[in-house]
KOLTI-121444 format. One record per residue (C-alpha): residue number from 1; residue in three letters; chain; x, y, z. Coordinates in Angstrom, 1 decimal. Layout:
# KOLTI-121444
<pt NUM, ala, A, <X, Y, Z>>,
...
This chain:
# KOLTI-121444
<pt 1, unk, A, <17.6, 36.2, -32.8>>,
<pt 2, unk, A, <16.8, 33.2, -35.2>>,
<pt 3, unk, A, <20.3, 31.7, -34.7>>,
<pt 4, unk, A, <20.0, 32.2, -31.0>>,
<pt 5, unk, A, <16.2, 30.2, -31.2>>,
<pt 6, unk, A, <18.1, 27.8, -33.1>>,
<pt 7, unk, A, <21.3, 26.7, -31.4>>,
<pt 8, unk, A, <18.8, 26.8, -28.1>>,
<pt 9, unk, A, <16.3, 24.3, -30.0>>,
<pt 10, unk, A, <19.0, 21.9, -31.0>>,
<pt 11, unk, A, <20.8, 22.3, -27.0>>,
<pt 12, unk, A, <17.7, 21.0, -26.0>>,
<pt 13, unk, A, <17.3, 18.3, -28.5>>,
<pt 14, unk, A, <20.6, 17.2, -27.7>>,
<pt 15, unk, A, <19.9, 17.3, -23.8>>,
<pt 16, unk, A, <16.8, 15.3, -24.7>>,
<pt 17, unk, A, <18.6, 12.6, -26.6>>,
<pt 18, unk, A, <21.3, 12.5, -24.1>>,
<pt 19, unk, A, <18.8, 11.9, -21.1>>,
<pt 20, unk, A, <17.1, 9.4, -23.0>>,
<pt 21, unk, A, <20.1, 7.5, -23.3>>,
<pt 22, unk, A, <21.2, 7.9, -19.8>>,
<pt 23, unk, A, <17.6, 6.4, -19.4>>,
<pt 24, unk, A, <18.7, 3.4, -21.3>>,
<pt 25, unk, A, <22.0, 2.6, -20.2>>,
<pt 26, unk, A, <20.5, 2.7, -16.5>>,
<pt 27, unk, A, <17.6, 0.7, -17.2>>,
<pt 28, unk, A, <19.7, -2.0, -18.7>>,
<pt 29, unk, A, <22.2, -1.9, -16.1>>,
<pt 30, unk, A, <19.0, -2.8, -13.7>>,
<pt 31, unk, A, <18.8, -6.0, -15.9>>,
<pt 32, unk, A, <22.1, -7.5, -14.9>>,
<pt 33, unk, A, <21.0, -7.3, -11.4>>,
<pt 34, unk, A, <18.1, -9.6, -9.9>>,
<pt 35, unk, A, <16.0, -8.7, -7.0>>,
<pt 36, unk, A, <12.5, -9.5, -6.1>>,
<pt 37, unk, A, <10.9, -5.9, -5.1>>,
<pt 38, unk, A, <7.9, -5.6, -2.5>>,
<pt 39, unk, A, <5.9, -2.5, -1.9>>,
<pt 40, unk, A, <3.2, -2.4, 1.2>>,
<pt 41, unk, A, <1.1, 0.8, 2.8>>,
<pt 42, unk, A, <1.1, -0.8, 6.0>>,
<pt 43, unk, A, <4.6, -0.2, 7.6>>,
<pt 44, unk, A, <5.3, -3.0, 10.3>>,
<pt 45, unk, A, <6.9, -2.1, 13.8>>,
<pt 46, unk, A, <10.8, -2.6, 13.4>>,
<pt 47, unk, A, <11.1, -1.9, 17.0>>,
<pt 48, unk, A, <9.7, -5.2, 18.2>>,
<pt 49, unk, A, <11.1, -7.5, 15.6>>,
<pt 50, unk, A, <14.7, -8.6, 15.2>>,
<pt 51, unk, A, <16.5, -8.1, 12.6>>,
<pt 52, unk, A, <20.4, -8.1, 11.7>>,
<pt 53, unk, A, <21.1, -4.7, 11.4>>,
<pt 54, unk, A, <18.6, -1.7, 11.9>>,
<pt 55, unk, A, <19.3, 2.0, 11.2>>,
<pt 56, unk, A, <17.6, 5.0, 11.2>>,
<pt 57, unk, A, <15.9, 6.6, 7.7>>,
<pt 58, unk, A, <16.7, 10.4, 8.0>>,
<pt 59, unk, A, <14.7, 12.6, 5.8>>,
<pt 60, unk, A, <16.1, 16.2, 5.3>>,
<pt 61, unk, A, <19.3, 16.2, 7.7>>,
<pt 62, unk, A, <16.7, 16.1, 10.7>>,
<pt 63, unk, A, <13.6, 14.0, 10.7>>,
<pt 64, unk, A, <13.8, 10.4, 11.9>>,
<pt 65, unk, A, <11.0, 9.2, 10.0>>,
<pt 66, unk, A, <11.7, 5.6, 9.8>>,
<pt 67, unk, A, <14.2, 2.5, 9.4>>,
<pt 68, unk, A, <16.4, 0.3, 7.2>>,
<pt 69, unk, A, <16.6, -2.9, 8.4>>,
<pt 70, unk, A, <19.1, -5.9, 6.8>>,
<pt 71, unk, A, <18.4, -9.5, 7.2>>,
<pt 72, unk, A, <20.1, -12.6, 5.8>>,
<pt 73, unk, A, <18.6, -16.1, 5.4>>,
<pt 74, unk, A, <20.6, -18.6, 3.8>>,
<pt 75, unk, A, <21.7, -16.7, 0.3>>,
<pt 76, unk, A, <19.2, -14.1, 0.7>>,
<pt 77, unk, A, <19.7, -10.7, 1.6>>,
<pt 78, unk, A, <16.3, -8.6, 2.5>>,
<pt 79, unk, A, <16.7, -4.9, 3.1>>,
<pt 80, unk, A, <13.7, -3.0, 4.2>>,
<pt 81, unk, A, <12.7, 0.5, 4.2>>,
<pt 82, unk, A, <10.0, 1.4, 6.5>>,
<pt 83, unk, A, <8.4, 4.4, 7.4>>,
<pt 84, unk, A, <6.7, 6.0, 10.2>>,
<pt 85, unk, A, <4.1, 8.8, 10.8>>,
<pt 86, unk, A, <3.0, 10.0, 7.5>>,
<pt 87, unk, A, <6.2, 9.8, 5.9>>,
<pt 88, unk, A, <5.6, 7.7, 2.3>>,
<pt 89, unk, A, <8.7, 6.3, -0.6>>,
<pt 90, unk, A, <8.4, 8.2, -3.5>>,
<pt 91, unk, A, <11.2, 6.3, -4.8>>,
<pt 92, unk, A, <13.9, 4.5, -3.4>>,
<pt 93, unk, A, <18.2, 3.8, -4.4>>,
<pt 94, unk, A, <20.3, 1.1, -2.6>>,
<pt 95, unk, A, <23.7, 0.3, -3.3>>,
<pt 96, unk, A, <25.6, -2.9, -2.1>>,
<pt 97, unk, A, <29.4, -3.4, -1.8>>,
<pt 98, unk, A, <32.2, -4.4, -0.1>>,
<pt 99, unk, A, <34.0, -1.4, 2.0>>,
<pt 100, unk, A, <36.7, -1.0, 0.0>>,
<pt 101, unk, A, <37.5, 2.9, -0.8>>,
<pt 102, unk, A, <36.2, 4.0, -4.3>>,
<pt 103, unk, A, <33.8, 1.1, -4.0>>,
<pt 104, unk, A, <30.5, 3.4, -4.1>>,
<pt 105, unk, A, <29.9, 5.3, -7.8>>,
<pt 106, unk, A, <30.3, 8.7, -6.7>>,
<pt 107, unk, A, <31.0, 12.1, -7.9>>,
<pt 108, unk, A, <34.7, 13.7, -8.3>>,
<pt 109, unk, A, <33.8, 15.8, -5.3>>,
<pt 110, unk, A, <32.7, 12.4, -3.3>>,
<pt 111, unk, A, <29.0, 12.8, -3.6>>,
<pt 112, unk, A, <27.0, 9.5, -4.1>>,
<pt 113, unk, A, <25.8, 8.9, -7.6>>,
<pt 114, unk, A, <22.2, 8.1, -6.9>>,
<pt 115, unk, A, <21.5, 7.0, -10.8>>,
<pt 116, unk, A, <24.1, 5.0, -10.9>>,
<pt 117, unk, A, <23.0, 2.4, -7.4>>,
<pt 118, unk, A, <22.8, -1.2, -8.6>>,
<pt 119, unk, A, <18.9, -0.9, -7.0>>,
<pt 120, unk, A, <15.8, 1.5, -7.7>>,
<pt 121, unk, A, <12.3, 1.7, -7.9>>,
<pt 122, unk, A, <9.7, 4.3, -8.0>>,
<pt 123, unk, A, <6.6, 3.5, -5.8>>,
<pt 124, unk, A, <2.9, 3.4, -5.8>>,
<pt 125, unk, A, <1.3, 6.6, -3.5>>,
<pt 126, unk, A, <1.2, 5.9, -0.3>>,
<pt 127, unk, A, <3.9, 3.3, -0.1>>,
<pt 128, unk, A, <5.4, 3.0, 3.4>>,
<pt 129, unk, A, <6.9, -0.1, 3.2>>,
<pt 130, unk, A, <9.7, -1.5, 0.4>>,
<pt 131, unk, A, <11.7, -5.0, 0.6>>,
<pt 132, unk, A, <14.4, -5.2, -1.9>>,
<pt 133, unk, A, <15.0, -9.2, -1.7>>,
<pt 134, unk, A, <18.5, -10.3, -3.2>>,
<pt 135, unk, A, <20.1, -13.5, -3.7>>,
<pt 136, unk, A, <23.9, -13.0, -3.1>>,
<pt 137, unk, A, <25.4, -16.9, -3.1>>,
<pt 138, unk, A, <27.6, -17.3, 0.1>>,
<pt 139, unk, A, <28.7, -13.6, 1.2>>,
<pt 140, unk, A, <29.1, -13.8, 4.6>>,
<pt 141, unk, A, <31.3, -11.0, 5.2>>,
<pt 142, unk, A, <31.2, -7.2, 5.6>>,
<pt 143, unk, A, <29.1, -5.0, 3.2>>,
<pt 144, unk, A, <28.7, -1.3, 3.0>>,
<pt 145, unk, A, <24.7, -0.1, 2.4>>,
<pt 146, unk, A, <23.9, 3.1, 0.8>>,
<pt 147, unk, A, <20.3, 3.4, 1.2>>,
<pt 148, unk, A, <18.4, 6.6, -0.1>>,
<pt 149, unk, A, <14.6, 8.1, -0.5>>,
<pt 150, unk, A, <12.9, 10.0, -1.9>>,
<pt 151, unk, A, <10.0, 10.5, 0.7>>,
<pt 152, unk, A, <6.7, 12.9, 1.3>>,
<pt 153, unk, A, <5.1, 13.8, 4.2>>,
<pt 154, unk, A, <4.7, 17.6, 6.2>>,
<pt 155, unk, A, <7.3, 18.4, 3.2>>,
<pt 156, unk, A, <8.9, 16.6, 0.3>>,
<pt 157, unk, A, <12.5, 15.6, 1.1>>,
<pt 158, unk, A, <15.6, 13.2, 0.6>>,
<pt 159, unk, A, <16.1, 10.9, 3.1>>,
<pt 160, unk, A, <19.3, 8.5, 3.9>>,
<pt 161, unk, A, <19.5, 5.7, 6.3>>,
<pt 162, unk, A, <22.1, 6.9, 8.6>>,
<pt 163, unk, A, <25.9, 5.9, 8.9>>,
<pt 164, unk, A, <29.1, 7.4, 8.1>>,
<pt 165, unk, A, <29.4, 10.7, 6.1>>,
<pt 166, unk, A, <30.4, 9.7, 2.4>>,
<pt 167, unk, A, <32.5, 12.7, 2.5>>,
<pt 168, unk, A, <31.5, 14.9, -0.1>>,
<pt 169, unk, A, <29.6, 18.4, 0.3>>,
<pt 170, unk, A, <26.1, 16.7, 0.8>>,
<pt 171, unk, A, <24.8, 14.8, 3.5>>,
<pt 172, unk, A, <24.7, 11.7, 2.0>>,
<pt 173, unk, A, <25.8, 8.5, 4.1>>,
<pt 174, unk, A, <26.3, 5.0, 4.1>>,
<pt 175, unk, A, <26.7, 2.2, 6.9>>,
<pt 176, unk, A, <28.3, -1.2, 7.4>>,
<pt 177, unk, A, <27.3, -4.3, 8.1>>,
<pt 178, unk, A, <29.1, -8.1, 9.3>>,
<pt 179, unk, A, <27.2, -10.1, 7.8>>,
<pt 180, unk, A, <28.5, -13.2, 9.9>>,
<pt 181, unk, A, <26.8, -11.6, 12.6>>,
<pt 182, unk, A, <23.7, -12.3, 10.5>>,
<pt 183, unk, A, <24.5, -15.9, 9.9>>,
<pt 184, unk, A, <26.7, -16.6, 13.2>>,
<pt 185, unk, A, <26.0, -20.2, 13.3>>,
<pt 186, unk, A, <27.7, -21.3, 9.7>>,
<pt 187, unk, A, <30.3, -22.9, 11.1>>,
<pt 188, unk, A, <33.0, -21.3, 8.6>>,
<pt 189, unk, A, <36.2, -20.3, 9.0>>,
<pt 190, unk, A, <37.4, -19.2, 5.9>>,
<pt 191, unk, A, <37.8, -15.7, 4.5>>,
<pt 192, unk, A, <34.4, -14.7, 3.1>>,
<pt 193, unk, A, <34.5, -14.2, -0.5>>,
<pt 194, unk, A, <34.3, -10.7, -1.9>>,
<pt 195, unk, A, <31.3, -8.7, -3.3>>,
<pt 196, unk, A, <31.2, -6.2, -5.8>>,
């Protein structure tokens, strides 16, 4: 029974050491990445505002609860996560890249890797309203959005803003956006460079 006490004990230290680690790496990978990150309890009205791209946030397979909204300005990408009701953002996870298969971290089976998205942030109670703010130089062409929540309201659930199925055996999904729809008015003809 000892032995058994003892192989558990040192199972668990090892699990310990091993999430701590996991902890580290994903906290310095955060580092290589700059974003300016807003939090607010008031969520704004998407409906009436313009934006570039606007999807729905759906919490649990089939609450619409809220939105994800992109918007460029010059070099600046602003994505948004607004909720609606008495839906709040635990946390939230947003990854960026170009639509090239494989381009999401994701799972053998094809499920998204959640701890692995370039962006994430854990938020204040209460929080109904997060702006990730990103500088990305002169991308002007299509990106894919993975946008994920961890939400509360009548019930504690996951939420995704909604797109295409990522093809695995959750419900995961991602959308795309052309970002010279954002900017229309740039006046380039070139191939956009590549993100990623």
């Amino acid at each position: 029974m000892s032995l058994c006490v003892l192989i558990f004990g040192c199972n668990i230290e090892n699990l310990e050491q091993s999430e701590s680690q996991t902890l580290t790496e994903k906290r310095s990978s955060k580092k290589n990445k700059d974003f300016d990150l807003e939090e607010s309890d008031s969520s704004s009205d998407n409906t009436s505002d313009e934006h570039c791209h606007s999807v729905s946030l759906i919490a649990g397979q089939h609450y619409d609860i809220g939105t994800v909204t992109i918007d460029v300005d010059g070099d600046i990408l602003t994505v948004t996560y607004n909720t609606t009701g008495d839906w709040v953002l635990n946390a939230t996870h947003l990854h960026i890249t170009s639509c090239e298969e494989d381009s999401f971290p994701t799972t053998g089976a094809n499920n998204p890797k959640i701890g692995h998205f370039d962006y994430a942030s854990e938020h204040e109670d209460g929080t109904t309203q997060v702006t990730y703010t990103i500088d990305i130089g002169e991308i002007t062409g299509e990106l894919c959005f993975a946008g994920h929540a961890e939400v509360d309201g009548p019930s504690e659930e996951t939420a995704w803003a909604e797109g295409k199925d990522f093809g695995g055996n959750s419900w995961a999904m991602y959308f795309e956006v052309d970002l010279t729809d954002c900017n229309s008015d740039d006046g380039n003809d070139e191939d956009p460079p590549m993100y990623g």
